[in-house]
N, C-alpha and C positions, 0 to 999 in steps of 0.2 A: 931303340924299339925294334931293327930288324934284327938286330942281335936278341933281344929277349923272342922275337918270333921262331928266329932261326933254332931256338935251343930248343922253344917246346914240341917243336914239328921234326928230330932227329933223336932215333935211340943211342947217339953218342953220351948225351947231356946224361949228368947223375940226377936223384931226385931232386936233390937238393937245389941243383941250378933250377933245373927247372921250375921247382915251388916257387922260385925267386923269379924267376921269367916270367910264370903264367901272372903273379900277384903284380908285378911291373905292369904289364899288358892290362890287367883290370883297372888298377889306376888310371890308365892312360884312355879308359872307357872304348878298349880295342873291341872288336865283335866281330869279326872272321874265328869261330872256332871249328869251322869241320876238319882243316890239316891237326891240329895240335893235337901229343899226344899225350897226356894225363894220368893215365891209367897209372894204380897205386900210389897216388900220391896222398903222403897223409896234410888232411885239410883241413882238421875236426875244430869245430869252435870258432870259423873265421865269418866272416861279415859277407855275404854277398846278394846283400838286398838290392831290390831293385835292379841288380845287373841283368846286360843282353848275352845271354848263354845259348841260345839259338845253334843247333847240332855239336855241342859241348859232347866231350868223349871223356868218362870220368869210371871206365870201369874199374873193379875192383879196389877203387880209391878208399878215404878214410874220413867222412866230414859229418863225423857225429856232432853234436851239439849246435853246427852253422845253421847259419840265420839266411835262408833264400826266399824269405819274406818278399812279394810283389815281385819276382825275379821271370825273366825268361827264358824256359829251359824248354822250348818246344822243340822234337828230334831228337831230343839228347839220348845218350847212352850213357843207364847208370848203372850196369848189370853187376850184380854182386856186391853192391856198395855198401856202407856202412850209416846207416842214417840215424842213428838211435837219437833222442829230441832234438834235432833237426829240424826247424820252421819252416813249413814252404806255405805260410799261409800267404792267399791271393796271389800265389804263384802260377804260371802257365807251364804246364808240365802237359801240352797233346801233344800224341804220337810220339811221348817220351817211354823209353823202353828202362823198366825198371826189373828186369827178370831174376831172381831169387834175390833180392834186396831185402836188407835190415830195417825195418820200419819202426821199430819196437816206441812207443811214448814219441813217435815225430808228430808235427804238427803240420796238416793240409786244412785248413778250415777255409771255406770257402775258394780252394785249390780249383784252375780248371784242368782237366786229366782226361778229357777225352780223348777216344782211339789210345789211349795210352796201354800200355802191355806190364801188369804187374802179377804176371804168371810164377806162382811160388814164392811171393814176397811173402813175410812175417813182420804182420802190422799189428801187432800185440800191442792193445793198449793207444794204438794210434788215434789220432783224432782228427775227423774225415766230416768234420758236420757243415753242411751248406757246400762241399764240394760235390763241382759238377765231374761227374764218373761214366757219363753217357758212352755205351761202345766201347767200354774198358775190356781186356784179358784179364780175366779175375781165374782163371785156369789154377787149383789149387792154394790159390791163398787164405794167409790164416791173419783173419780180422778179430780172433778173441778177444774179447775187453776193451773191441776196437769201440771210437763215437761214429757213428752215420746217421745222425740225425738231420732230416732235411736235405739228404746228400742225393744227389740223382746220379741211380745203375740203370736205366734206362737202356732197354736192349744191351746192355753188358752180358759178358760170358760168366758167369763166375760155378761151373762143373768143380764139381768136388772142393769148391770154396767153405770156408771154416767160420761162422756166425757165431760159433757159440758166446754167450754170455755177451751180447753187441749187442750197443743199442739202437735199434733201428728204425724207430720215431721219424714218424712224414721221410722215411725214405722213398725213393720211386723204382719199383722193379717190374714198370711198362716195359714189356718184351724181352726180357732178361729171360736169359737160357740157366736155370739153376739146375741140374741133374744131378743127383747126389750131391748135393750142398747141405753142409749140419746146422741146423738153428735149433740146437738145445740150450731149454735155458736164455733164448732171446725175446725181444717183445717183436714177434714176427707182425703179428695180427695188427702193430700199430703202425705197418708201413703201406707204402703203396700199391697198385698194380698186381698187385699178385693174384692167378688168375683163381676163380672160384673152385674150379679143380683142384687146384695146388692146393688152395687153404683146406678141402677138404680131407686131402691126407694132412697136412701139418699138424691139424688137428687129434688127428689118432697116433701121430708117430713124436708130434714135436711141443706136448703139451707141457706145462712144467715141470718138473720131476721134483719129487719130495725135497732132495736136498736143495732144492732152489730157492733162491729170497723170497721169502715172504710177500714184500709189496709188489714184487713180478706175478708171484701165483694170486694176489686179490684182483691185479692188472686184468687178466685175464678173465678171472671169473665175472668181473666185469663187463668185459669186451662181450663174453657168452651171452650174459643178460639182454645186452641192450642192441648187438648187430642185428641186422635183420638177417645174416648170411652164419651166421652162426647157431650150431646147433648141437645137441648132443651128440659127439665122436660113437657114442656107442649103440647111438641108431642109424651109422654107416655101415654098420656090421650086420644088420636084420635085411636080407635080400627082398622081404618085400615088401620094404618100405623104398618108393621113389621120389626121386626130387630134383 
């Protein structure tokens, strides 16, 4: 075991040992990871559920398809990583720093992520439903086709974040800073928080667009009918009308 220690914490070891050291060390339910060093190791497809990864250093690694189902990964460093469906359902991932990461079809459901930093990740397709997101860096990330259903952005950052075609049913975006954030093509109107200001441009600038699904654009004409905060976009444009 201090041999398996001793290789992941020095740039002598090749990957390979390494791979072999760090996966030694998880058998052995070791959890001191701030020394070890990880970076680029390919991981893809391995098992590490439930594991304590607690300030884990895995940038630029390779662990597409793994499973970190129920896992602890608070602190970590996964910058630049490769996560394509990747499970991190009921995982802890706060104040885990995930900056231009692979997200593409990974799985957070019910992930908690708060303070977490996922500035320029590509969560394409991800699915983020019932995870807590509260105080996240959402600083240009692209959620297209992502789920956030039920997910809490809660005073999250997410400037220049990418919603399109997301679904974002009972999400919560109490005190979230959106500024130049795109929701074309989303079901905005069906999430939380957002303040009546906002919805009143979303309305003029983010309503469906022709080529948009069908059951989105009847969604909505829906929402129009029966909100009480919803109103014709095009009597926001008549200056004297007030409201």
């Amino acid at each position: 075991m201090l041999d398996a220690f001793w290789l992941v914490c020095h740039d002598d070891a090749n990957d390979d040992d390494r791979k072999k050291a760090f996966l030694l060390l998880l058998d052995n339910d070791h959890r001191e990871w701030l020394g070890p060093k990880l970076d680029g190791l390919d991981l893809h497809g391995l098992d590490f559920s439930s594991k304590y990864l607690h300030w884990i250093k895995l940038d630029e690694a390779n662990v597409a398809g793994a499973d970190f189902s129920n896992a602890v990964l608070t602190r970590s460093s996964l910058v630049t990583v490769q996560f394509q469906n990747a499970d991190f359902s009921n995982a802890d991932l706060s104040n885990a720093k995930l900056l231009r990461s692979v997200l593409t079809n990974a799985m957070f459901t019910d992930a908690v992520m708060t303070s977490a930093s996922l500035e320029q990740v590509v969560a394409v397709d991800a699915n983020f439903s019932g995870a807590n997101l509260a105080e996240t860096h959402l600083l240009m990330a692209d959620f297209s086709g992502a789920n956030l259903e039920n997910a809490d952005l809660s005073f999250c950052n997410a400037e220049a974040a990418i919603f399109t075609n997301t679904n974002l049913l009972g999400a919560n975006f109490d005190g979230a800073f959106l500024f130049d954030a795109d929701f074309t093509n989303c079901n905005w109107w069906r999430a939380k928080g957002i303040s009546p200001e906002l919805i009143t441009d979303m309305m003029i600038e983010y309503a469906p667009t022709e080529d948009a699904d069908s059951e989105l654009k009847d969604d909505y004409q829906k929402w129009l009918e029966s909100s009480d905060t919803a109103f014709n976009p095009q009597d926001l444009l008549d200056p004297i009308k007030t409201y």
